[in-house]
ZADODO-67878 format. One record per residue (C-alpha): x, z, y. Coordinates in nm, 3 decimals. Example, Ala and Ser with C-alpha at 12.3 -4.5 7.8 and 13.67 -1.06 7.14 Angstrom:
! ZADODO-67878
(atom (1.230; 0.780; -0.450)),
(atom (1.367; 0.714; -0.106)),
//
This chain:
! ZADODO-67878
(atom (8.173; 11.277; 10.361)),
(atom (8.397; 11.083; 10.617)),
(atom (8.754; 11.098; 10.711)),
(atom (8.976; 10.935; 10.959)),
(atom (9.356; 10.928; 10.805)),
(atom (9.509; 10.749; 11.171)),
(atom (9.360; 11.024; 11.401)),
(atom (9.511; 11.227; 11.675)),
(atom (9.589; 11.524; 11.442)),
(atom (9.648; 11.298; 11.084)),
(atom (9.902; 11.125; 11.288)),
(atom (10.062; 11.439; 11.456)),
(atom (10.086; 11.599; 11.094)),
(atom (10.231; 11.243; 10.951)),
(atom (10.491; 11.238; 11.248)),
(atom (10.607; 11.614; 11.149)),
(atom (10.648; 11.546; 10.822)),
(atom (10.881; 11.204; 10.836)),
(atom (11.243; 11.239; 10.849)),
(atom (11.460; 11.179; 11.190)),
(atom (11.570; 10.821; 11.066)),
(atom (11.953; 10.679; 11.010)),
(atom (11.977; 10.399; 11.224)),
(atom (12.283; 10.159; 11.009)),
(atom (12.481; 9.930; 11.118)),
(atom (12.802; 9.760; 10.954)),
(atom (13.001; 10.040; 11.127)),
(atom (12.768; 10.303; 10.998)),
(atom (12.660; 10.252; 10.612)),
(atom (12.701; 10.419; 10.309)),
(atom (12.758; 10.289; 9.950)),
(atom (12.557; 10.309; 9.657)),
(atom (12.524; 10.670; 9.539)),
(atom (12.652; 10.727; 9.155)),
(atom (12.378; 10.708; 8.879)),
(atom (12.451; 11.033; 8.762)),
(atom (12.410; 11.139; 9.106)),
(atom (12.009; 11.018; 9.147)),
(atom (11.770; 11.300; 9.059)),
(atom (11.668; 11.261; 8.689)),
(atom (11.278; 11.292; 8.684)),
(atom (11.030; 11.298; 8.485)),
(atom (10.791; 11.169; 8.688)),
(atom (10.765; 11.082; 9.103)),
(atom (10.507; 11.108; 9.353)),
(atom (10.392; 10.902; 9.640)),
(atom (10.105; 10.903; 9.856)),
(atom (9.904; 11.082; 9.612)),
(atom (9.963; 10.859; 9.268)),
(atom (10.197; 11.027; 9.024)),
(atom (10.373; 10.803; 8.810)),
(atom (10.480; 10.963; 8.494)),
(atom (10.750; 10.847; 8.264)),
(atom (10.786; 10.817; 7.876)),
(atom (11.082; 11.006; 7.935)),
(atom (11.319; 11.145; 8.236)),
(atom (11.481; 10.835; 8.417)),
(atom (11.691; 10.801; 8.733)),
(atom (11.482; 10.796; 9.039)),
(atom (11.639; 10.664; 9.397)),
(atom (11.457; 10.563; 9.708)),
(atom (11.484; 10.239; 9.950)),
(atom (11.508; 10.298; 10.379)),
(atom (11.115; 10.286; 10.400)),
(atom (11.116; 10.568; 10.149)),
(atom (10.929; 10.442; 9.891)),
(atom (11.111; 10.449; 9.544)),
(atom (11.271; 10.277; 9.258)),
(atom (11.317; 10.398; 8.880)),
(atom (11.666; 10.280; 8.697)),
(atom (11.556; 10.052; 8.468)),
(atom (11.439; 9.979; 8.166)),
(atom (11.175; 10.250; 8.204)),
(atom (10.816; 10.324; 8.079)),
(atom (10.549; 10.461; 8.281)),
(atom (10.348; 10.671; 8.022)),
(atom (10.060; 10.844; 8.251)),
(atom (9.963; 10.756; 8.598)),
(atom (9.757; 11.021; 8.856)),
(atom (9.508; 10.988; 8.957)),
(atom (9.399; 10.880; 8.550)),
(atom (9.245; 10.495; 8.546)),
(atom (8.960; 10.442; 8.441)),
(atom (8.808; 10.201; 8.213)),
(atom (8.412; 10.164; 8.108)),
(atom (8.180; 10.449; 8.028)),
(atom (8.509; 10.699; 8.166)),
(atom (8.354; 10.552; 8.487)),
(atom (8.096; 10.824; 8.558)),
(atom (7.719; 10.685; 8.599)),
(atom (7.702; 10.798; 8.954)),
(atom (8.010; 10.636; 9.130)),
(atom (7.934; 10.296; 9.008)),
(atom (7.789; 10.044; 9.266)),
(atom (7.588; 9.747; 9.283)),
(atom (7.909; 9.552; 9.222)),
(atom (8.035; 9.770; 8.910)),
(atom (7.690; 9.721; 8.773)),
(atom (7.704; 9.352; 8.784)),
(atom (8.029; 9.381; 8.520)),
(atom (8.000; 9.416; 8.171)),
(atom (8.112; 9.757; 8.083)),
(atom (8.465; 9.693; 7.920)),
(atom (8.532; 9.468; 8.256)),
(atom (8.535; 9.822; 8.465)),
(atom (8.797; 9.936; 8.628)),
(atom (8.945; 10.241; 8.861)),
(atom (9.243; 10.359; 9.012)),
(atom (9.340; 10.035; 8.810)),
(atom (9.755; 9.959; 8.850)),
(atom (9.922; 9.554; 8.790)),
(atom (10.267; 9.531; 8.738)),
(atom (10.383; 9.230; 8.899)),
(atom (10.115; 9.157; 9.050)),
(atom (10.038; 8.746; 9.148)),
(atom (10.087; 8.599; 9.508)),
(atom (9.717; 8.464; 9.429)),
(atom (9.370; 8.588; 9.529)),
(atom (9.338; 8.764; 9.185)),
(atom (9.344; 9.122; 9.116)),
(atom (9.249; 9.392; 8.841)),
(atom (9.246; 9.722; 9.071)),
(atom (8.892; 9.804; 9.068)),
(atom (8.567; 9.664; 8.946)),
(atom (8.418; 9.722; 9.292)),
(atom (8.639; 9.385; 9.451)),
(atom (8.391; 9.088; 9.513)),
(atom (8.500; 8.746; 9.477)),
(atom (8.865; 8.801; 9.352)),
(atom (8.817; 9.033; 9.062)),
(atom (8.991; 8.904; 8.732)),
(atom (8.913; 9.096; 8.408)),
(atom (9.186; 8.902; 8.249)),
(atom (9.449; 9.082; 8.466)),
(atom (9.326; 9.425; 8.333)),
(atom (9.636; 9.625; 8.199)),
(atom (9.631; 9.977; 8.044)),
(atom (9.932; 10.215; 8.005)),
(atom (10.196; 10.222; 7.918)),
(atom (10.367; 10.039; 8.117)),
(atom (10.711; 9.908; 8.067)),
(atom (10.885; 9.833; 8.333)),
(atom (11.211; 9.597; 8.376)),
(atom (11.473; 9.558; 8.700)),
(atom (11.293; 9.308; 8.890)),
(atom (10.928; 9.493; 8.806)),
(atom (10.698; 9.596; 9.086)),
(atom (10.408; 9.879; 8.981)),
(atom (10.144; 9.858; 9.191)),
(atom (9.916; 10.158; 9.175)),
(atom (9.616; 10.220; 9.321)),
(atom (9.335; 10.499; 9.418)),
(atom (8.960; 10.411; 9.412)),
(atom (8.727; 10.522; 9.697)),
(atom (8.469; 10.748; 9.555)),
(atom (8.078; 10.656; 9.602)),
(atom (7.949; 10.764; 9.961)),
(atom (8.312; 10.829; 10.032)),
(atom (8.331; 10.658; 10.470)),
(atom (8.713; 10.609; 10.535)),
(atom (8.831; 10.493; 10.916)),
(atom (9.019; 10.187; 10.915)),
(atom (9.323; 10.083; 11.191)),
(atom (9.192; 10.077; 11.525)),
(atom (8.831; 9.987; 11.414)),
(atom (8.596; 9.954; 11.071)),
(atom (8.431; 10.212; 10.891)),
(atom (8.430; 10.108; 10.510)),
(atom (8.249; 10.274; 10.230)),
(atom (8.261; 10.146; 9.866)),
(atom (7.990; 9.847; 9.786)),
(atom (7.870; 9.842; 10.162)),
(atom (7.840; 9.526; 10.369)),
(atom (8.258; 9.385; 10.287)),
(atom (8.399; 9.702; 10.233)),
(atom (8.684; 9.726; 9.986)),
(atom (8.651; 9.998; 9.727)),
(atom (9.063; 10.075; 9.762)),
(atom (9.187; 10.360; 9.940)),
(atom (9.547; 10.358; 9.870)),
(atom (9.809; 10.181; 9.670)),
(atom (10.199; 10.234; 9.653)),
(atom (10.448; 10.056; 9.538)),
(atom (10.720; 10.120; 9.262)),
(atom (10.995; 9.927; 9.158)),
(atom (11.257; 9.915; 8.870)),
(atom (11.608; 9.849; 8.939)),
(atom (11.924; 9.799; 8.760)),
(atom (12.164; 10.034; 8.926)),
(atom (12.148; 10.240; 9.232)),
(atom (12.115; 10.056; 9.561)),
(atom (12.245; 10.164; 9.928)),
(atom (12.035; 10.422; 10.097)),
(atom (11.918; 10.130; 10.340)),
(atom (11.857; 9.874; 10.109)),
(atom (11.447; 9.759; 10.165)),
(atom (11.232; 9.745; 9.866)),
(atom (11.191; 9.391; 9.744)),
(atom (10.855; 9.240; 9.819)),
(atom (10.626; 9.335; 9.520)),
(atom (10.554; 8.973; 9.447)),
(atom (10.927; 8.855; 9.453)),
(atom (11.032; 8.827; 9.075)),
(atom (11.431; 8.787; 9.156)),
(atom (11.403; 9.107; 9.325)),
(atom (11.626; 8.990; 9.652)),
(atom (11.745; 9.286; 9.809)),
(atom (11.783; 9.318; 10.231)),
(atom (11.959; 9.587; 10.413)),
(atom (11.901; 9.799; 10.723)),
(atom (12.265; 9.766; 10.862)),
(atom (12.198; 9.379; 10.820)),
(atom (11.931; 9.426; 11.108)),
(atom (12.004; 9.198; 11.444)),
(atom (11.873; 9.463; 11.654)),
(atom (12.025; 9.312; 11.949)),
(atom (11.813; 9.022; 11.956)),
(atom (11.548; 9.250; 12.005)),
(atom (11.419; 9.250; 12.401)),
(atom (11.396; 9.536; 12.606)),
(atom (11.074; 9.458; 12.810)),
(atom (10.979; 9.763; 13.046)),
(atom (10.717; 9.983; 12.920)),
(atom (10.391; 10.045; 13.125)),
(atom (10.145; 10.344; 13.167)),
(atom (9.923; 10.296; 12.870)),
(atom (10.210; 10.277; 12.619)),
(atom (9.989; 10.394; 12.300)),
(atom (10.222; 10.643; 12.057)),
(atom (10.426; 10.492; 11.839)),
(atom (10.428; 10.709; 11.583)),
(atom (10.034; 10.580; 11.501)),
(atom (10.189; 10.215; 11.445)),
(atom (10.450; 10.374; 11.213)),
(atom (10.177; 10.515; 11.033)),
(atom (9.975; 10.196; 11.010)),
(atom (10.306; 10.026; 10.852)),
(atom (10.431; 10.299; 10.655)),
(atom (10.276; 10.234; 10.330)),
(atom (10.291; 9.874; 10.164)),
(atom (10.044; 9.602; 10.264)),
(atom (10.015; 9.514; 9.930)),
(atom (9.668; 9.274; 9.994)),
(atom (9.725; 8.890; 9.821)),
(atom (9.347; 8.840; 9.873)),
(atom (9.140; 8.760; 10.155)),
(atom (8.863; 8.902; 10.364)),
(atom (8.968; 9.222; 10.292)),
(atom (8.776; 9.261; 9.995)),
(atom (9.069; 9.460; 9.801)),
(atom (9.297; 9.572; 10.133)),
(atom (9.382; 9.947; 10.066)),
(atom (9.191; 10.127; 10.346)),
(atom (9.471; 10.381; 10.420)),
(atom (9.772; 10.160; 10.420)),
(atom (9.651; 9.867; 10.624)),
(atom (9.393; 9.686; 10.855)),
(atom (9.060; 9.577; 10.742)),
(atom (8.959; 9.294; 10.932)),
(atom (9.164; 8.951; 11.060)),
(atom (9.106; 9.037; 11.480)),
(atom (9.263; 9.431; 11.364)),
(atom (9.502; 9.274; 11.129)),
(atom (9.634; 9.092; 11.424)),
(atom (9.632; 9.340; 11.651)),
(atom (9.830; 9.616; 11.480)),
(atom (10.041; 9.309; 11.424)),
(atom (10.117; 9.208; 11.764)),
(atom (10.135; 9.574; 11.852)),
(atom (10.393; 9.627; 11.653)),
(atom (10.592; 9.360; 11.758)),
(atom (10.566; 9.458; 12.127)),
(atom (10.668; 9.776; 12.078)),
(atom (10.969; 9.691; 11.946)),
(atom (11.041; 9.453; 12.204)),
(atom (10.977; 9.728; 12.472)),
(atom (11.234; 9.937; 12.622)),
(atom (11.186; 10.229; 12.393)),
(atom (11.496; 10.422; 12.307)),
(atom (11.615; 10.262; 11.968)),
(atom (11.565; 10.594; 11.779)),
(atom (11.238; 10.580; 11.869)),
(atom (11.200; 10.259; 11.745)),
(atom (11.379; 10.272; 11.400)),
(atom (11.089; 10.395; 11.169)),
(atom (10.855; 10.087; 11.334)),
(atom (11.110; 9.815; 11.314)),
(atom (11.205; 9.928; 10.982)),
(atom (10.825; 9.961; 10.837)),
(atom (10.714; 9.676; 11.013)),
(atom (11.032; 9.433; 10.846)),
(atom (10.886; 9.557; 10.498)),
(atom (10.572; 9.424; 10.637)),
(atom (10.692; 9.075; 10.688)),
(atom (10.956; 9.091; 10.334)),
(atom (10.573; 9.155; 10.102)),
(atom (10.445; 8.870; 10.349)),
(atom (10.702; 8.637; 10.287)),
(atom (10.761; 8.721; 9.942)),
(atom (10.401; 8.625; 9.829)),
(atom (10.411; 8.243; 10.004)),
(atom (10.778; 8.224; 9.873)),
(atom (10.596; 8.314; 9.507)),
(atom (10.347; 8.026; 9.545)),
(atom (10.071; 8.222; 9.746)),
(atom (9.814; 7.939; 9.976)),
(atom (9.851; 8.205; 10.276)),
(atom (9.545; 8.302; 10.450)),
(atom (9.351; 8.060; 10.593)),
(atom (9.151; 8.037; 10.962)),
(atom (8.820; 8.181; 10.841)),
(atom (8.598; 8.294; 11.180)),
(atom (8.795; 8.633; 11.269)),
(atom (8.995; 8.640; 10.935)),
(atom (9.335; 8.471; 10.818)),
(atom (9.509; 8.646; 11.183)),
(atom (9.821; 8.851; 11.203)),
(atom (10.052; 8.762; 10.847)),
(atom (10.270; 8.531; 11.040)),
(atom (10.409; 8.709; 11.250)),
(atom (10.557; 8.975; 11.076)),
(atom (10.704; 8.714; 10.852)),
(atom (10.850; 8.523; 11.151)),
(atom (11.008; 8.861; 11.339)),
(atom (11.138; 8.978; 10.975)),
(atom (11.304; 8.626; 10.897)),
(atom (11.467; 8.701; 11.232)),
(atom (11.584; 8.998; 11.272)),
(atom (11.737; 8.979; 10.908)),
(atom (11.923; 8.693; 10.970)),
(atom (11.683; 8.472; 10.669)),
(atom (11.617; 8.113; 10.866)),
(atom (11.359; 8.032; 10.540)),
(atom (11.130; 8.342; 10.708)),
(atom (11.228; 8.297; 11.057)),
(atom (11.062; 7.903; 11.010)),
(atom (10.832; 7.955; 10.748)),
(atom (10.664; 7.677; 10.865)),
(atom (10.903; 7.459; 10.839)),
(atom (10.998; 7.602; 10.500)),
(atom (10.628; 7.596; 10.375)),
(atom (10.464; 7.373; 10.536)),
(atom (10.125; 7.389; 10.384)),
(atom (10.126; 7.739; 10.409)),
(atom (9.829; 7.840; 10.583)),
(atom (9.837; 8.131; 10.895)),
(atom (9.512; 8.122; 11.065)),
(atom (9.672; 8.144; 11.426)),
(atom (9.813; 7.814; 11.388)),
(atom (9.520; 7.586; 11.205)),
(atom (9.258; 7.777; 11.464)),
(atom (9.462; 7.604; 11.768)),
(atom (9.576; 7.264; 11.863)),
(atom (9.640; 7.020; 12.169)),
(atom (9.341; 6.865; 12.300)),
(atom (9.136; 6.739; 12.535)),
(atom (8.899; 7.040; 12.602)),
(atom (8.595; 7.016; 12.786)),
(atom (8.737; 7.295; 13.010)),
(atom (9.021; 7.080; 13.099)),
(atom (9.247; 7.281; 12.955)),
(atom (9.453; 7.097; 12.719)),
(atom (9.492; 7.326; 12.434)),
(atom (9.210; 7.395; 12.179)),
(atom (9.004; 7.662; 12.015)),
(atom (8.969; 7.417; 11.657)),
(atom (8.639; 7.640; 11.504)),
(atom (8.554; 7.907; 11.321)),
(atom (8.710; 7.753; 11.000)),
(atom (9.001; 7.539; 11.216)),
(atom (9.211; 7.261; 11.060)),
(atom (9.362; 7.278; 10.740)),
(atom (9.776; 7.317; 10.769)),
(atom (9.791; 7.129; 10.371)),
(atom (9.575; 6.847; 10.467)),
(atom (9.531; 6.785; 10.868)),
(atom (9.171; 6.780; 10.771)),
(atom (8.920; 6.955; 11.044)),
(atom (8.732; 7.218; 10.838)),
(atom (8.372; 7.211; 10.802)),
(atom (8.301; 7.436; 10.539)),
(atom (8.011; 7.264; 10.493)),
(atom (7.887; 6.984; 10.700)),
(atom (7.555; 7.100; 10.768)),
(atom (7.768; 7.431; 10.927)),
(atom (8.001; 7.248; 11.132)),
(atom (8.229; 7.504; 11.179)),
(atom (8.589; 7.272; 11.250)),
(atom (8.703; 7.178; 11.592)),
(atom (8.445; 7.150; 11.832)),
(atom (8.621; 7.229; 12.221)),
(atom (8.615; 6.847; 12.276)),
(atom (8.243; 6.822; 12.304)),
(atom (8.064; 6.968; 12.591)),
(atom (7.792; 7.252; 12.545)),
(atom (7.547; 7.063; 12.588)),
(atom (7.657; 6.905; 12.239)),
(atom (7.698; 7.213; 12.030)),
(atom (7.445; 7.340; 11.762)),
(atom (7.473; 7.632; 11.527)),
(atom (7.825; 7.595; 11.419)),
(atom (7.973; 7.529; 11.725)),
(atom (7.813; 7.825; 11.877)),
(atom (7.912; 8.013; 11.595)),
(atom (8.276; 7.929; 11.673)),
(atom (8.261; 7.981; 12.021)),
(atom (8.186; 8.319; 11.951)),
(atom (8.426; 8.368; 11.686)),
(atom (8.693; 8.227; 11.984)),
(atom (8.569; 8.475; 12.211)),
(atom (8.481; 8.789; 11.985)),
(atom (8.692; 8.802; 11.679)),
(atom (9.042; 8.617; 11.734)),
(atom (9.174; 8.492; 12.086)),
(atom (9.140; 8.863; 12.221)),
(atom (9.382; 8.955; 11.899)),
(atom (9.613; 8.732; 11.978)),
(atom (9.757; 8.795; 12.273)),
(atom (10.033; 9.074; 12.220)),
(atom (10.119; 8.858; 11.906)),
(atom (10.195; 8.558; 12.193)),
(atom (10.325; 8.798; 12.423)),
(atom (10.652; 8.916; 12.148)),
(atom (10.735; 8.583; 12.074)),
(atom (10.753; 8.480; 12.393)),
(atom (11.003; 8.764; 12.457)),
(atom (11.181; 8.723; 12.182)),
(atom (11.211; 8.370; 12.241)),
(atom (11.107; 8.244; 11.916)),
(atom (10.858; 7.937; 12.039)),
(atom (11.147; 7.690; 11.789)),
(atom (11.098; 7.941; 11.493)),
(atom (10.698; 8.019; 11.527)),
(atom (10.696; 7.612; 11.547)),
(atom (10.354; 7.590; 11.641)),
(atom (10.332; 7.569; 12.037)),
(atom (9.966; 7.544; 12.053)),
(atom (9.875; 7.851; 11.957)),
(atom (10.106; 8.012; 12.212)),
(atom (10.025; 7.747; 12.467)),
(atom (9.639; 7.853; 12.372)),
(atom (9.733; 8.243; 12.460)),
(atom (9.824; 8.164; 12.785)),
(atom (9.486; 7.939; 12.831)),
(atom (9.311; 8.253; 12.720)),
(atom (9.461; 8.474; 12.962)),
(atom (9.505; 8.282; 13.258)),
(atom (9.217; 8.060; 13.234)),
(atom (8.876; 8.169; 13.498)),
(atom (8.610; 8.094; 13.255)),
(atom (8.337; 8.228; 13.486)),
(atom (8.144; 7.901; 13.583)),
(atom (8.221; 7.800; 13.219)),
(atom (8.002; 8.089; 13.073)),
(atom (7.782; 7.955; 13.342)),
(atom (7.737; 7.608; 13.183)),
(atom (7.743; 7.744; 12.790)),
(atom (7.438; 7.963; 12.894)),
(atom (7.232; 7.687; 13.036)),
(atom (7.295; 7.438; 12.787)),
(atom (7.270; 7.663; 12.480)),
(atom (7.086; 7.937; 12.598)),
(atom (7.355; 8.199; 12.428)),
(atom (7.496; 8.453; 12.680)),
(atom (7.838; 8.539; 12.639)),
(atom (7.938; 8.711; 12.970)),
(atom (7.996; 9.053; 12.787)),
(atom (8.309; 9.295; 12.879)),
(atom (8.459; 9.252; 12.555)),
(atom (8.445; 8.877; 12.530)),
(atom (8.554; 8.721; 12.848)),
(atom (8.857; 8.539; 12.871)),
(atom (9.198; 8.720; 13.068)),
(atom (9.246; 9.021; 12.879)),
(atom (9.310; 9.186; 12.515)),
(atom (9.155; 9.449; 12.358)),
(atom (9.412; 9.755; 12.462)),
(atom (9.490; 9.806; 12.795)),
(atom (9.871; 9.825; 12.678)),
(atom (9.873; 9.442; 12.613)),
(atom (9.731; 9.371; 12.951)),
(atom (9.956; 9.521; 13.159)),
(atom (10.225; 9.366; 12.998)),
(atom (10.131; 9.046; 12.973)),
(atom (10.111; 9.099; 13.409)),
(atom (10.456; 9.300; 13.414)),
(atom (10.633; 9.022; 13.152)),
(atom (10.457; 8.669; 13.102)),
(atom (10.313; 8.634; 13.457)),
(atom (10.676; 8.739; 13.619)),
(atom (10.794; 8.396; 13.729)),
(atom (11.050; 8.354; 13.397)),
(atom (10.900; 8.110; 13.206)),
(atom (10.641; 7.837; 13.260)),
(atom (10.269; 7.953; 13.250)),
(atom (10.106; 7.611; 13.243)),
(atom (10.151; 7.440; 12.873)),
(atom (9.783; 7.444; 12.854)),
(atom (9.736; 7.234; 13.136)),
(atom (9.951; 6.959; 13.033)),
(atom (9.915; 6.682; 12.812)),
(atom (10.055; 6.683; 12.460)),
(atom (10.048; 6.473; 12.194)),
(atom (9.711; 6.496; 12.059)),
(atom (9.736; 6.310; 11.734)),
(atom (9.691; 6.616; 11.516)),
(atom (9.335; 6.685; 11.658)),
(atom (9.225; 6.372; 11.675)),
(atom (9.336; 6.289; 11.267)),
(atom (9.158; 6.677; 11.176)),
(atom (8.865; 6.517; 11.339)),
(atom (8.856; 6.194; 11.172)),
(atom (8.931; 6.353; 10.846)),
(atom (8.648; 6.619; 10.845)),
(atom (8.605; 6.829; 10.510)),
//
């Protein structure tokens, strides 16, 4: 069996069924309803997990529409049922389940409060970050400042479409064996109908609102003919990007992207759209999905989370939403989170750097594994892989890692980037993103002729890499491309950063401090 939840017709029926959204503002906002005057319920609903309470409790929801219970409150039952052990039937356990012991099986596990660290307890199926210890069975008593974080396994055989690429099925090749999660949070008294829902790793619960939104610093960059519908990037944002791993081994398949070069394009994406020219009621839902985005982003590094680092395609597209959020809320410890967490890692930034490339270009490409943003140190992985900066040597030089990171540049990240790039340059937010080499690198990438340099890789390595889908001067979507022509070729702003010198004594510390 194989479904597709983003295509043309799931979207069309998720865009019918969404409600025409309330754009506040400080002249247009509404107070906390009553308590008396939230539903009482004995249980509430969303995407397809039922949470079910000891007994009837006050039930509100924030702008995004997901919801919050008056607390204290118990959660008694949770559908669909988890799982633990021989309720697991024989059949839908994989190679993974069957390396557990039996009482360390899990599905359609839940956490409440989940850690901003690459543990989790959802399902047994999760490689590398699966914790038994954090196993927790109902009920579940929740307290104001409490996030429940439910989730719903993917059966055995089960293929799922991912955002804009990926097929996953359970225990297959990196495939995570979550299909959806939601998020629900206890509270301590009604909150404004635009108030966003804390991020579900922020303990002190801070609370944004819509009508705090500086939607005038937003751009208004003319749209061009392959404008893709927005309503498909509300839908990728709509339900919580609730991953604190990495690789995407636990990523719920129908709430987010898969994979680091998708992860940063749905990213960028977003962004760009809402830096477009679109009427601002077309925009709402997005801008307001896509702030939740970066408040569970932000929340986990603010909560002690490492980040995600440059790891070949993976570790792309977390800033950014982080960055935009921070901004258009008015929060200067988001809007610079590198400056406020500076050993954070974001794999944009430690995957680019100022230096002499053998190009000539004077940005780099720093490897498949890039330079660490806690240390400065250029990242090997292993020496014998080489897999840190490499762009200063010629081709001639390279051996397996360096290959493998040229291809990594080419394939899996720099062709991700660009609409990320593209927003901030709109948005003028080179001072907060504080990294100029990676947006010094995006314009390298799509302004630099790399013909004769494909050329000179191919005889010196013998690895052809003149392919339509990784040569330099273009993204993946069509979209991108034309604006980058319409908006960052217009004249504006200077297009020649990677041409000129910089100080280079990052690189050249990362490459005397290999690790």
């Amino acid at each position: 069996m194989e479904a597709d939840p983003y295509d043309e017709k799931a979207v069309a029926e998720f865009a019918a069924s969404v409600r025409a959204p309330v754009i506040y503002s400080r002249g247009h906002t509404r107070g906390a309803p009553r308590l008396q005057d939230l539903p009482l319920k004995e249980s509430v609903t969303e995407y397809g997990i039922t949470w079910h309470f000891e007994k009837p409790a006050r039930v509100g929801q924030f702008v995004n529409g997901d919801y919050y219970v008056i607390g204290p409150a118990t959660v008694a039952m949770i559908d669909p049922k988890p799982l633990y052990g021989n309720e697991i039937p024989a059949g839908e356990l994989d190679h993974i389940d069957l390396e557990r012991p039996v009482g360390q099986r899990v599905r359609h596990g839940f956490m409440l409060n989940p850690p901003a660290r690459m543990k989790v307890a959802y399902d047994s199926g999760i490689r590398n970050w699966w914790a038994p210890s954090l196993i927790q069975k109902l009920p579940a008593a929740m307290m104001p400042g409490d996030s429940l974080v439910s989730t719903i396994s993917m059966s055995k055989g089960f293929r799922l479409h991912a955002q804009l690429r990926n097929v996953i099925e359970r225990g297959v090749d990196d495939s995570s064996p979550i299909r959806t999660a939601a998020v629900l949070t206890c509270v301590e008294a009604p909150l404004p109908p635009d108030a966003f829902r804390p991020a579900f790793c922020d303990r002190s619960a801070r609370i944004y609102l819509s009508r705090e939104l500086k939607r005038d610093l937003l751009p208004s960059a003319a749209i061009t003919k392959s404008l893709p519908k927005i309503a498909r990037y509300v839908r990728f944002t709509q339900r919580p990007w609730v991953a604190t791993c990495f690789f995407g081994f636990e990523e719920p398949v129908e709430n987010m992207p898969q994979y680091g070069l998708e992860y940063g394009r749905v990213s960028g994406l977003c962004a760009l759209l809402l830096c477009s020219d679109l009427p601002r009621e077309q925009k709402e839902l997005l801008l307001v999905n896509y702030v939740q985005v970066g408040i569970d982003l932000g929340g986990m590094i603010r909560a002690g989370h490492p980040g995600w680092t440059a790891w070949g395609g993976h570790g792309s597209g977390r800033k950014l939403p982080i960055v935009f959020a921070g901004i258009v809320l008015g929060d200067d410890e988001l809007a610079n989170i590198n400056r406020s967490f500076p050993k954070a890692s974001f794999g944009e930034d430690e995957q680019t750097a100022y230096g002499d490339c053998w190009t000539g270009a004077k940005v780099v490409f720093t490897g498949h594994s890039g330079i660490d943003a806690a240390t400065g140190h250029g990242r090997n992985r292993a020496r014998s892989e080489a897999w840190g900066p490499y762009e200063h040597t010629r081709p001639s030089e390279w051996e397996g890692g360096q290959n493998t990171s040229e291809a990594y540049r080419r394939c899996c990240t720099s062709v991700g980037w660009v609409a990320q790039g593209l927003a901030l340059r709109l948005m003028h937010a080179e001072k907060a993103w504080h990294h100029d080499a990676f947006l010094d690198y995006v314009d390298r990438w799509m302004e630099e002729d790399d013909s004769e340099f494909l050329k000179t890789i191919k005889a010196a390595t013998g690895k052809d890499l003149d392919h339509d889908y990784s040569r330099q001067r273009q993204s993946w979507e069509p979209f991108v491309n034309e604006m980058w022509v319409k908006h960052r070729t217009d004249g504006s702003a200077p297009l020649d950063g990677w041409k000129q010198a910089h100080d280079e004594a990052y690189y050249k510390a990362a490459l005397a401090n290999p690790e």
